[in-house]
C-alpha positions as CSV (number, residue, x, y, z in Angstrom):
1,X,106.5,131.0,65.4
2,X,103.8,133.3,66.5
3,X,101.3,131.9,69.0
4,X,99.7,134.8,69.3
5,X,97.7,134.6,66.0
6,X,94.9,132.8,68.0
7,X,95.1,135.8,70.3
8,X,94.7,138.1,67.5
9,X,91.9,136.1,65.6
10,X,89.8,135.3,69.0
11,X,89.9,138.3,70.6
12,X,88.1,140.2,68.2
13,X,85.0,139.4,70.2
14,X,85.3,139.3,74.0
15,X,82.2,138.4,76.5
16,X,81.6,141.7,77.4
17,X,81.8,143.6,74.3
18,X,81.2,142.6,70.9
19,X,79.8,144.3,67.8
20,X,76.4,144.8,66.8
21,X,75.3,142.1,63.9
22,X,76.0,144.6,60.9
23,X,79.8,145.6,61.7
24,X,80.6,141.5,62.4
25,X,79.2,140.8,59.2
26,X,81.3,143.7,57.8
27,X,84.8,143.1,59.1
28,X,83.9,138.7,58.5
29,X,82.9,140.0,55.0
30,X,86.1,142.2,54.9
31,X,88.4,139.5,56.5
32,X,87.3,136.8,54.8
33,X,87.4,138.4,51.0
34,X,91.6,139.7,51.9
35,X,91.9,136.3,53.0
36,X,90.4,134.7,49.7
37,X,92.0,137.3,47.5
38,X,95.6,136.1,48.8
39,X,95.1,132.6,48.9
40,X,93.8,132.6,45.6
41,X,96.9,134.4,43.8
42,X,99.2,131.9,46.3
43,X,97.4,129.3,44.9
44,X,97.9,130.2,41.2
45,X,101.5,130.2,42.2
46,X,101.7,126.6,44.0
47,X,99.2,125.4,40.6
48,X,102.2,126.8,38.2
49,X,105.0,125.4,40.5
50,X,103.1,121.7,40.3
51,X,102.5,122.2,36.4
52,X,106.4,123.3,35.5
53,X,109.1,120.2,36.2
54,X,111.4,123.5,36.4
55,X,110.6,124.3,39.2
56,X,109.7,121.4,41.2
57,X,113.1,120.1,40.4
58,X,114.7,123.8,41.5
59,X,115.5,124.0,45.6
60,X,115.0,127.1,45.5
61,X,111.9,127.2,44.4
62,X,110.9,124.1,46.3
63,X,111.9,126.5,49.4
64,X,109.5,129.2,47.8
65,X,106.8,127.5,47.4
66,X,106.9,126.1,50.9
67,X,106.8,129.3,52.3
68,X,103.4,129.7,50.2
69,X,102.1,126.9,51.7
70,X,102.5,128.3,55.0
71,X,101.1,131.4,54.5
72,X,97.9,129.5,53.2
73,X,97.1,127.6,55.9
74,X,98.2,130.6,58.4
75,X,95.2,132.8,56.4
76,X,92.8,129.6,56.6
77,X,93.5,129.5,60.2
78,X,93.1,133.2,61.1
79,X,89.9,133.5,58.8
80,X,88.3,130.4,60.4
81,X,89.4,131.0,63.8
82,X,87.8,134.6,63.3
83,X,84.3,133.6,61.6
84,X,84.0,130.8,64.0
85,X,84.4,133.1,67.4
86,X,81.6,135.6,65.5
87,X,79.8,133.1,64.4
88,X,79.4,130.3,66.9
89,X,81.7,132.2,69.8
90,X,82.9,128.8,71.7
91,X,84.1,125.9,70.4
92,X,85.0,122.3,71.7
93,X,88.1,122.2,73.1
94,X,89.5,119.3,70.7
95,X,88.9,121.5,67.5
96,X,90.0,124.5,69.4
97,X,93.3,122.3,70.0
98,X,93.3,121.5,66.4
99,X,92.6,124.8,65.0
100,X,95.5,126.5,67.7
101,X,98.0,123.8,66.6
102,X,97.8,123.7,62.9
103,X,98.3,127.7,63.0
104,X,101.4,127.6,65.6
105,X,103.1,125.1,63.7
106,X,102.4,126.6,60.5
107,X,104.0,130.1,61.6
108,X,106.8,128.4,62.8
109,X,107.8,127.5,60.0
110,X,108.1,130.6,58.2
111,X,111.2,132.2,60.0
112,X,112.7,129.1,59.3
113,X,112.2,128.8,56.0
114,X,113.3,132.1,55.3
115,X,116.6,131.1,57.2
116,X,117.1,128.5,54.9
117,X,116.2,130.1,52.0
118,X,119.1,132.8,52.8
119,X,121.5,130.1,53.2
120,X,121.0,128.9,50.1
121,X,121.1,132.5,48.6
122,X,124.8,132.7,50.5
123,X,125.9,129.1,48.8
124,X,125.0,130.2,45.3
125,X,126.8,133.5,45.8
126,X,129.7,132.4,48.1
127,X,130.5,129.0,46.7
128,X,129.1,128.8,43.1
129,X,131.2,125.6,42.2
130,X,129.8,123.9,45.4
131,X,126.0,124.7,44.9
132,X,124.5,122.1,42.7
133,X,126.0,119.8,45.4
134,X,124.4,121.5,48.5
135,X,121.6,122.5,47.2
136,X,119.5,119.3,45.9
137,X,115.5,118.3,46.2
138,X,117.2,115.5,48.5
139,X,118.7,117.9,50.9
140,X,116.1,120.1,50.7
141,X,113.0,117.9,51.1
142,X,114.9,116.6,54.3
143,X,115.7,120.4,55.6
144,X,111.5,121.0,54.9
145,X,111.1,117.8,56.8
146,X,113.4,118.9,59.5
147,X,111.5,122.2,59.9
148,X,108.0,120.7,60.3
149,X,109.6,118.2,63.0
150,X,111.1,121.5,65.1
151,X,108.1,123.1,64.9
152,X,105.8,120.0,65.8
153,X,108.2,119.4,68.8
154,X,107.6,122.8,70.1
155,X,104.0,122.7,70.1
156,X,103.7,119.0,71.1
157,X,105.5,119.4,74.9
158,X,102.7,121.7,76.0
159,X,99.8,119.7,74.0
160,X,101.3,116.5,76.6
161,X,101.1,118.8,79.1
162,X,97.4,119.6,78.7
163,X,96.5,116.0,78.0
164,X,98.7,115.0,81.0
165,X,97.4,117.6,83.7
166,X,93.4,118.4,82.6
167,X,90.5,116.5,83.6
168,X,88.8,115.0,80.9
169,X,85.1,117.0,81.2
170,X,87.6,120.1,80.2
171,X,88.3,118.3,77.1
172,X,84.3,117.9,76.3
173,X,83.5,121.5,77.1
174,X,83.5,124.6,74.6
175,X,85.8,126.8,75.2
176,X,86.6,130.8,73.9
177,X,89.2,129.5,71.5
178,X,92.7,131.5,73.0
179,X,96.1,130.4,73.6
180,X,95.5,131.0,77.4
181,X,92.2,129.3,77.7
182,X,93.0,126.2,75.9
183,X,96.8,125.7,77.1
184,X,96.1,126.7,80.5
185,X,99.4,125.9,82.6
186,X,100.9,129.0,83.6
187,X,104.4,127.0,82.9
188,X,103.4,127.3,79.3
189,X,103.0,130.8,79.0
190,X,107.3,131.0,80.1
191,X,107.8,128.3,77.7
192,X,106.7,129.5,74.6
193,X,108.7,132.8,75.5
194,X,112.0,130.9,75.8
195,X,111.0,129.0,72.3
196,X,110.1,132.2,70.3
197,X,113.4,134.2,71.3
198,X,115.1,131.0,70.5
199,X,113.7,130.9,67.4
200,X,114.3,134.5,66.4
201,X,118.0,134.8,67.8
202,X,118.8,132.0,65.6
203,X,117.1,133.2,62.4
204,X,118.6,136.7,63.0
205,X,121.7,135.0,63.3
206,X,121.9,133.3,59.8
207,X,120.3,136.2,58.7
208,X,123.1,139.3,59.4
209,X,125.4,136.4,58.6
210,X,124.6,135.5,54.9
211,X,124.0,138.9,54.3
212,X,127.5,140.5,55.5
213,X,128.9,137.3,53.4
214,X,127.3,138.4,49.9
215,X,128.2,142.0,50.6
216,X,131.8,141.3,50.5
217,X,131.1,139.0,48.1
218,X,133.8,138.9,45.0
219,X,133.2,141.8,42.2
220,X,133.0,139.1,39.9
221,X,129.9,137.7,41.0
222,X,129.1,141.7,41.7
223,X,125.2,141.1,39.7
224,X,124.3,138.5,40.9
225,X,125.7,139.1,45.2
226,X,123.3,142.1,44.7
227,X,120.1,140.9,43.8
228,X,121.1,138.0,46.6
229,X,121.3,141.0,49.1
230,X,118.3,142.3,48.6
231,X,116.6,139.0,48.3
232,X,118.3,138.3,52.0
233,X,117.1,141.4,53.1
234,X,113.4,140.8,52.1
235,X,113.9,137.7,53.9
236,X,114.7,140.6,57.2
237,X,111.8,142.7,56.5
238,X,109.3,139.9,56.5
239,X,110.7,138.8,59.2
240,X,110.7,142.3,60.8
241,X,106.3,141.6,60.0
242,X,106.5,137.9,61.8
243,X,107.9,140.0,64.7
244,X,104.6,142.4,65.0
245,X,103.1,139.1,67.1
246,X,105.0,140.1,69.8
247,X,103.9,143.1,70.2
248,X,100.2,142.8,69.3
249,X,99.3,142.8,73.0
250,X,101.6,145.6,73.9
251,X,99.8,147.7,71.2
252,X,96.3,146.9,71.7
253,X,97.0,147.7,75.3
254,X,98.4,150.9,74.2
255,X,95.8,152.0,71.9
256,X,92.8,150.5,73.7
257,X,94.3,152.9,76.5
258,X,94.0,156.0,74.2
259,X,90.9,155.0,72.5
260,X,89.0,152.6,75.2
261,X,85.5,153.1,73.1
262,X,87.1,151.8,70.2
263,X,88.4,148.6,71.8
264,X,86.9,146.2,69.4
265,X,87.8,148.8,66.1
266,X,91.2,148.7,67.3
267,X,91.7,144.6,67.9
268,X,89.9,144.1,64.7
269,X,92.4,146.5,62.9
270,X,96.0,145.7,64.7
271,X,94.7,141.8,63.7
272,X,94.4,142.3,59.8
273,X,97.6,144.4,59.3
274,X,99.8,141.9,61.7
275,X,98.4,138.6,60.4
276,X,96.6,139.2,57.5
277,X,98.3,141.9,55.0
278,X,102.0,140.7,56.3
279,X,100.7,137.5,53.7
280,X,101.1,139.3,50.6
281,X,104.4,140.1,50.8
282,X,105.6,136.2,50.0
283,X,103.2,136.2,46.5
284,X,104.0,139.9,45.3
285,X,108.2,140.4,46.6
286,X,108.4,137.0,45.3
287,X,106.9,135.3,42.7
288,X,106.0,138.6,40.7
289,X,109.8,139.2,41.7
290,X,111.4,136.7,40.2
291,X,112.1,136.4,36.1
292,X,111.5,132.8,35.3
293,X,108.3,132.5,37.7
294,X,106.8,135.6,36.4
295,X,107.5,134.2,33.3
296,X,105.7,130.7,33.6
297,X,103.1,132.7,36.0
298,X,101.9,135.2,32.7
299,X,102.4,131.8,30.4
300,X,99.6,129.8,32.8
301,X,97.5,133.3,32.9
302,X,97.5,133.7,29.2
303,X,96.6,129.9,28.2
304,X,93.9,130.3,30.7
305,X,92.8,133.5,29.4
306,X,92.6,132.1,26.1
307,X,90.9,128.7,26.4
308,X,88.0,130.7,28.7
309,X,87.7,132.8,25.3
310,X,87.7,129.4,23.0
311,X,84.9,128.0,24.8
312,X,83.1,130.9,24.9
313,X,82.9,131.0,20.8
């Protein structure tokens, strides 16, 4: 959804300024550890979703853990796309490409997931009888598949484009890896504008809907429409987060206004608390969240726990 996370990651170093040797190895040290941290506990969480048949036979889990995935290769992204411009500070423009894509397409596919996954919050409440028939691995898998394809057809128009209108020594140069100096056409620029509000009208859409449906929900089902509200409006908040992208540029202008001898402070900060800390919401709301997960979760932990102290004996 947000192409401005290669924005965020790249222009923590700029041609004309960039930090002295000890504070790049401090914020790569201090990105790159957050980043490490999350994917780690995500990745316990996809490991005990592979090991348990309960819930990779759930769809609602299958949603969950999707989302997971996402936010994994979004931190691999960011981190990567961050070390590299300290690191190396240009990269060929095919990798750039690579590195740009793999990120867009991956946050893409987290409003829509969290779309779906409120639908399916609003068919368990709303239509109980009907669920188990909605709600299968088949249909499921094919929505997943249906999101990746949305996604990858946003993304691949202006990739065309590029291909289509750029000579190819641009494509054997090193470039600063950004949104704007890899996709160059200014066409592209309106384009992805028109996509993202697209995108988020939509989402909000399905959104205020499921949520307004469980509300009035019937008493009977009074337990179980609750906890669905506030799942749905988790699904809002981290949304809400997503959102930040759009105005990452708006403030870093604004603060780099008030503070301009803190420019590379600020775009180093307003980048870890959009892109980075947003990712532990999925892992903490919602795995620790949920009963049975947290259950299985502390099961895995404990086993582990105790064969590490068996063959230590």
């Amino acid at each position: 959804m947000v192409d401005n996370l290669s924005n965020a990651a790249m222009n923590l170093t700029t041609v004309m300024y960039r930090d002295p040797l000890n504070i790049a190895i401090v914020k790569n040290v201090i990105t790159v550890v957050l980043s490490i941290a999350i994917i780690y506990v995500n990745g316990t969480l996809l490991h005990t979703f592979k090991k348990h048949e309960v819930f990779n036979t759930n769809p609602r889990y299958i949603l969950y853990i999707h989302l997971v995935i996402n936010d994994i290769l979004l931190l691999i992204m960011f981190t990567l796309l961050q070390v590299l411009s300290y690191a190396i500070f240009t990269l060929h423009v095919p990798f750039c490409i690579i590195l740009l894509v793999i990120a867009i397409i991956s946050s893409l596919n987290t409003p829509m997931t969290l779309a779906v996954m409120a639908v399916e919050c609003y068919v368990a409440i709303c239509f109980p009888l009907q669920h188990s028939q909605i709600c299968t691995v088949k249909n499921v898998t094919v929505v997943i598949t249906v999101i990746w394809v949305l996604s990858s057809l946003t993304i691949l128009p202006d990739l065309f484009t590029i291909l289509a209108t750029e000579s190819r020594d641009f494509f054997h140069s090193r470039v600063f890896c950004l949104w704007k100096t890899t996709f160059r056409p200014p066409e592209l620029e309106k384009k992805r504008d028109i996509s993202n509000i697209v995108f988020l009208v939509i989402v909000w859409l399905i959104l205020v809907y499921t949520y307004f449906r469980i509300l009035f929900a019937a008493q009977a089902a009074a337990a179980n429409a609750r906890k669905a509200r506030n799942t749905v409006l988790l699904h809002g908040f981290q949304l809400l987060l997503c959102m930040l992208n759009y105005v990452y540029d708006l403030l870093l202008n604004g603060l780099t206004s008030l503070f301009p001898k803190g420019v590379l402070t600020i775009r180093y900060t307003v980048s870890i608390l959009i892109h980075v800390l947003p990712r532990i919401i999925s892992p903490v709301v919602y795995g620790i969240r949920d009963k049975m997960f947290r259950k299985y979760l502390k099961k895995y932990l404990f086993h582990t726990k105790n064969a590490n102290a068996f063959v230590h004996r």
